[in-house]
C-alpha positions in Angstrom: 85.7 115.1 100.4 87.8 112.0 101.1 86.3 108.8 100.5 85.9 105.8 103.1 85.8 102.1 102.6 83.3 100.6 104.7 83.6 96.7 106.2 80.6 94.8 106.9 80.2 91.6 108.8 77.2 90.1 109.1 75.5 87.1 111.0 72.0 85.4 110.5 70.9 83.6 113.0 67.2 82.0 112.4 65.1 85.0 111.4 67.2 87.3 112.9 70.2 89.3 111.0 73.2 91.2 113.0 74.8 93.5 110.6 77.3 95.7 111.2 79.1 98.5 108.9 82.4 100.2 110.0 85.6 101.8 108.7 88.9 101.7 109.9 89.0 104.3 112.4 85.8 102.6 114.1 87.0 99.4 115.1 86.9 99.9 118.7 83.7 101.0 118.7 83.0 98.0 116.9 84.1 95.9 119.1 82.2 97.2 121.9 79.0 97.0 119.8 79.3 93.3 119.6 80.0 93.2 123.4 76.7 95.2 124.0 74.9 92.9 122.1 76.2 89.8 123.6 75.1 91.3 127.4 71.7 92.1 125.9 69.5 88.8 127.2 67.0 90.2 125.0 68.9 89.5 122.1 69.8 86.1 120.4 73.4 87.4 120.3 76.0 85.3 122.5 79.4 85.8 123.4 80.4 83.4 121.1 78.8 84.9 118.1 80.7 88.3 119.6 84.2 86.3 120.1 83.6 85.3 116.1 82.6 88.6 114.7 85.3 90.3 116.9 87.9 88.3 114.8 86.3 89.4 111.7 86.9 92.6 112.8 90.5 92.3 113.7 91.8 90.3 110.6 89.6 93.6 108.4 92.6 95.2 107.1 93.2 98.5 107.5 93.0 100.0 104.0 96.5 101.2 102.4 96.4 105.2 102.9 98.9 107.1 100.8 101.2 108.8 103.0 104.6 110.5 102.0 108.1 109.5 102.9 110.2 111.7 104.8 113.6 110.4 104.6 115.6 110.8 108.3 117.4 113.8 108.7 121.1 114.0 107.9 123.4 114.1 111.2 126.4 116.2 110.9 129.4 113.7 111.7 
């Protein structure tokens, strides 16, 4: 089984503590986390604090994956 780096952001605001854990291939989800948050009035969480952590999650790096070269096929002249 492969392994997966996991990316955490995180943001305390008062008592309260947003964390949130994703790998590369869940970013979008991500993202739309944070927006669900920030339309939840029952929840400290703004839009702002979504704007920020949505960078966060953008400038995450996608982790190097090893993947083979394939040189371009030779075309008969």
């Amino acid at each position: 089984m492969a392994s997966r780096d996991i990316n955490v952001i995180a943001l305390v605001k008062g008592s309260e503590r947003y964390v949130f854990l994703f790998d590369d291939e869940s970013r979008d989800e991500t993202l739309k986390a944070l927006a669900r948050h920030a339309a939840n009035p029952d929840l400290s969480f703004s839009w702002y604090d979504a704007s920020v952590l949505s960078q966060k999650v953008r400038q995450a790096r996608p982790r190097n994956r090893s993947v083979g070269f394939v040189p371009p096929a030779d075309h008969a002249a």
